[in-house]
Each structure stands twice: as C-alpha cells, then as structure tokens.
N, C-alpha and C positions, 0 to 999 in steps of 0.2 A: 340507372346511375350513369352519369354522362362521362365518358374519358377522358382525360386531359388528351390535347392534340402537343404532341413533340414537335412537330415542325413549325407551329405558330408562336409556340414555347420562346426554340432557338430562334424565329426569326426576330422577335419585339427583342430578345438580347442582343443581337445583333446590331440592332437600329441603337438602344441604347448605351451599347458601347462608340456605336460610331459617333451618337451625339456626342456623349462625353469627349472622345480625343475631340472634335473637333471644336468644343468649347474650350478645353484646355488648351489647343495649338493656337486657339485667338486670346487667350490669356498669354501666353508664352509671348507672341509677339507685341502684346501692350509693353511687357517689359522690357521686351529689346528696345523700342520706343522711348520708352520714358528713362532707359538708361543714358540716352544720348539727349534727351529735351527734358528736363525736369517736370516744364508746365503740362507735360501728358501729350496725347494724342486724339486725335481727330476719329470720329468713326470710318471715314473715307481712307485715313492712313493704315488703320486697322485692316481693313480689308486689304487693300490693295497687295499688304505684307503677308496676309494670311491667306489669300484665293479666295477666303470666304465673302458671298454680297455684303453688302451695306447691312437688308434686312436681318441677314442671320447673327451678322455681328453686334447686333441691336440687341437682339434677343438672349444672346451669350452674355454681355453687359449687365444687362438687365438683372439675370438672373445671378450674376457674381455680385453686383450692388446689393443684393437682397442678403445676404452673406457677408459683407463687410471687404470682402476681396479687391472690387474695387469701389471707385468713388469717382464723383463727376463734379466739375468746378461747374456753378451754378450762373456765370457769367460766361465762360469762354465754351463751355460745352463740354469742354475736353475731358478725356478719363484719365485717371491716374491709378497705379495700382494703392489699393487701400490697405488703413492702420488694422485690419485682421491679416494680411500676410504678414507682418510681423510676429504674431502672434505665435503661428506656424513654421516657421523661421527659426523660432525662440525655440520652440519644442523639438523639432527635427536637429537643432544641434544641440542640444542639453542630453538627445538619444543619441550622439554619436561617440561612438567609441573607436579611435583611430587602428588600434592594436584587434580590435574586429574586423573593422574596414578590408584593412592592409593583410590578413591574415591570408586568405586566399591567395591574394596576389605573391607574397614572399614564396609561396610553396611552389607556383608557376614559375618564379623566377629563379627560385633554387634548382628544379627541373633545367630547366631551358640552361642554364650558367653550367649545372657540375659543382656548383661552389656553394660554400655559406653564406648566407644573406642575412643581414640584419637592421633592425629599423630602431631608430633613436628619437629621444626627443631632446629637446635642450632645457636647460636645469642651469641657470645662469647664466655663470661662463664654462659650463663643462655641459657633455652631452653623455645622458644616461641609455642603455640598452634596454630595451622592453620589449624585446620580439628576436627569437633568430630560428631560422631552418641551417640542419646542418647538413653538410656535403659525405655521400656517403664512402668518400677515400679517405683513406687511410691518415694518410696526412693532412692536416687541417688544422686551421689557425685555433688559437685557445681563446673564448672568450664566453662570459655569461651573463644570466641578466641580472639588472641592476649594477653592473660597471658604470662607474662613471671616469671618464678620459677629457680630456683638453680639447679645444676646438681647432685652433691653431695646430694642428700636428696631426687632424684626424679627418680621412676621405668624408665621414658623414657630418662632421664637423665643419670643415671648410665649407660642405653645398650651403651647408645653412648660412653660414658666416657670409660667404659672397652677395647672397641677397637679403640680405639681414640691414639696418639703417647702420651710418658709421659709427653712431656712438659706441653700439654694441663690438665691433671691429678696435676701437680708438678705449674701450675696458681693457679687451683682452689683450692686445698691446701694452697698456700700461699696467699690466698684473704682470707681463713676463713672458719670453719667449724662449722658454729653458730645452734647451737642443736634448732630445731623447735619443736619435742617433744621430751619424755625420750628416745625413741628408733631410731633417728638422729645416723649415722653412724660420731661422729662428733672427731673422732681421725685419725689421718695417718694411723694408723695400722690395725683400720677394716675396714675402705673403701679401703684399696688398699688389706686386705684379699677377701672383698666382691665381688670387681671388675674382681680376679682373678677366682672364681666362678662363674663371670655369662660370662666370658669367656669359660669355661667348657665348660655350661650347653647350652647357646646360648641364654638367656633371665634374664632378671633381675626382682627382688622382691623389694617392697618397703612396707617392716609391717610397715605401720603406722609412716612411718620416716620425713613424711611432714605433715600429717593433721592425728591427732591421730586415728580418725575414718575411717580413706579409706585404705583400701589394693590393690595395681594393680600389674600387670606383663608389661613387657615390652622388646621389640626386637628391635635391629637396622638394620636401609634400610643402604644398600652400592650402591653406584653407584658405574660405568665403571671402577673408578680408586681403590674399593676395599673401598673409602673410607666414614666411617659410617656419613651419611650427615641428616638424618634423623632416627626416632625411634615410634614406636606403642604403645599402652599400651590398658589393658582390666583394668577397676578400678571400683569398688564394696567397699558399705561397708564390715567393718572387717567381721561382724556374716555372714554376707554373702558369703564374698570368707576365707571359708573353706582352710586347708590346702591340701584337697583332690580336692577343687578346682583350685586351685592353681595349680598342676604339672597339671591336663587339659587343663588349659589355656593355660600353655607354653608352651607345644606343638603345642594350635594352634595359637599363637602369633608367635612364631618362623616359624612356615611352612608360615602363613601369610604374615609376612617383608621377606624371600627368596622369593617369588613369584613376589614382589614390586620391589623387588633389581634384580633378571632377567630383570623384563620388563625395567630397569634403564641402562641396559648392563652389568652389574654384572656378575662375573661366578669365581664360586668356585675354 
C-alpha cells in the first residue's frame, strides 16, 4: 500500500496558493487600471503595476477570460475587467449585512472609548438606531433600538448629512429646525457652517444639541458607491466627554467608520 508523502502534499499547496494570490494581485491591478482608463489596459501595463512578466500575466488573463472575469477588446487588445464581476459584486452585496459587518468593530470601540457606541442608518429624514454596545458605568446616556431622532440635531445624523447631496440637507431644512435644547444648531447658517466642518475634520460633534446632558462624536460608513448610508457615534455625559476628550474620540470614530466602509467595498 503506498503512503501518502506529507511534504509533497504541503509543497503542490503551497505553489497553488502562491499561484492563486498571484493571479488575483494581477486581477486586482487590472482594476486599479481600468478605474482610471475605461478602454482597459495593455498586458505590458499590467505587468509593469503587478511585478509580474509579460508571460505570466498572459496566462492569469487567459485563465480569468475563461470565467467571464475578464474580456479583451478584439481590436485594441486591451483587457478590461469583465460582465461576470458584476455578477459577484451583485452577490457579495446582497450577503452584506451592515449591523454584522460593524458588530465587532462597535465592541472594539466601546472597549477602547469607556463609552456607548451606537450605529445608525438613515430612514428619510430621521436616523434609526440598529446597533449599540453599552458602556459599563454607571452613568450613561439612555437610548434603544429602533429610535428614531432628527438629523439636524444628532452627532450621527449630522456625519451623514454633511456628506450626504444638498437636496437631502435643503429637505431637512425645509421640514424645520425645531431647537431641542439652547444649543440646537436650529438656523440655516450654522448647520450648513457646522456641516461644512465635520466635512473637514471627518467626524461630527453634537454639544448637547439633542439631549442637554449628552455630548457624542460621530463618523459616517460609505459603501461601494461612496455613498454615506450609515454613521457611528461614542456618546457620554457632558462632565464626562471632556473637550480633550472629544478630539480622541474622533479620531477613533473616524479610523473606526473607514474600516466598516472598506469592508462595505468603499475606497477612497
């Protein structure tokens, strides 16, 4: 009876993983390629971007054309990524589930904060709660899911709004900007100055603009198409988030919602 040899096993998996990344890292860079030239790319561009020779990138080609992944123009030579990535596109986001996605990361960042974190989506012109880790002191803001609150007046409301197109800005405007406390951003001219800073900065502040006693920060998630579909927030009473706390937070609320919005298909 003859034995299997183990180390010839692991070596051919070995080679066959190496093949694989490196047919996927010459796919990867066709579509950095074709992001910027529509009409595709060259096999000599290919390589050049990927390390890999002429020949081997022929051969990666080759084998995705067989697959529908990509396709080659019949006159200019060029390849382009092909109509079965969409296909796959189609599917990996019909499997996405953001309040999965995000799940982990709220708990990391509940961690790292001390505070309650919670992830929103938006729902017209209001923004519903569908996700929170809570903070495990004592004190601690009130809030549960399925709330649904005002954009205009809300740290995870505002990230969206700020990158959001005007019209949606130029609704919630003209539905009403009904002052919840004294410090309700509740004019056209400081909410659309306000919006235009936490576009700057990449995170929104909300001193006390919805519930006199709670200060939070808050980021928005982008998905595939750039566009802000959800937002995060770290929220603490006032005596507690500090202004010194406060620029900590946003930066890890901000690195936090980029992380969410990659794994979304997001890219800068």
């Amino acid at each position: 009876m003859s034995r299997r040899n183990p180390s010839t096993s692991d070596t051919n998996q070995k080679v066959a993983s190496s093949t694989v990344v490196k047919a996927l890292h010459v796919l990867e860079q066709l579509a950095t390629l074709c992001d910027t030239n529509p009409q595709g790319a060259s096999v000599s561009e290919i390589a050049k971007l990927s390390g890999e020779s002429p020949s081997s990138v022929c051969k990666h080609l080759a084998a995705f054309q067989q697959s529908g992944l990509v396709e080659q123009d019949e006159y200019s030579e060029r390849y382009r990524i092909g109509i079965y990535s969409l296909r796959l596109a189609s599917l990996a986001l019909k499997t996405m589930n953001i309040r999965e996605i995000a799940s982990s990361y709220l708990r990391k960042l509940a961690d790292l904060a001390g505070e309650t974190v919670h992830l929103v989506i938006r729902d017209g012109l209001r923004v519903v709660y569908i996700d929170k880790v809570e903070t495990s002191k004592t004190i601690r803001m009130h809030s549960q899911i399925g709330l649904r609150n005002p954009m205009y007046c809300t740290g995870v409301g505002k990230a969206i709004l700020a990158f959001s197109p005007t019209s949606l800005t130029d609704a919630v405007i003209a539905e009403g900007l009904i002052p919840f406390t004294p410090y309700t951003l509740a004019t056209q001219g400081t909410l659309m100055a306000d919006l235009e800073l936490i576009k700057a900065r990449g995170f929104s502040i909300d001193n006390c603009e919805h519930e006199p006693e709670v200060r939070c920060v808050a980021a928005p998630i982008f998905n595939h198409l750039k566009e802000p579909v959800a937002s995060i927030s770290i929220s603490a009473p006032k005596w507690r988030m500090t202004d010194e706390r406060i620029e900590a937070s946003g930066g890890w609320i901000r690195d936090t919602a980029l992380d969410i919005s990659n794994r979304l298909g997001y890219i800068q």
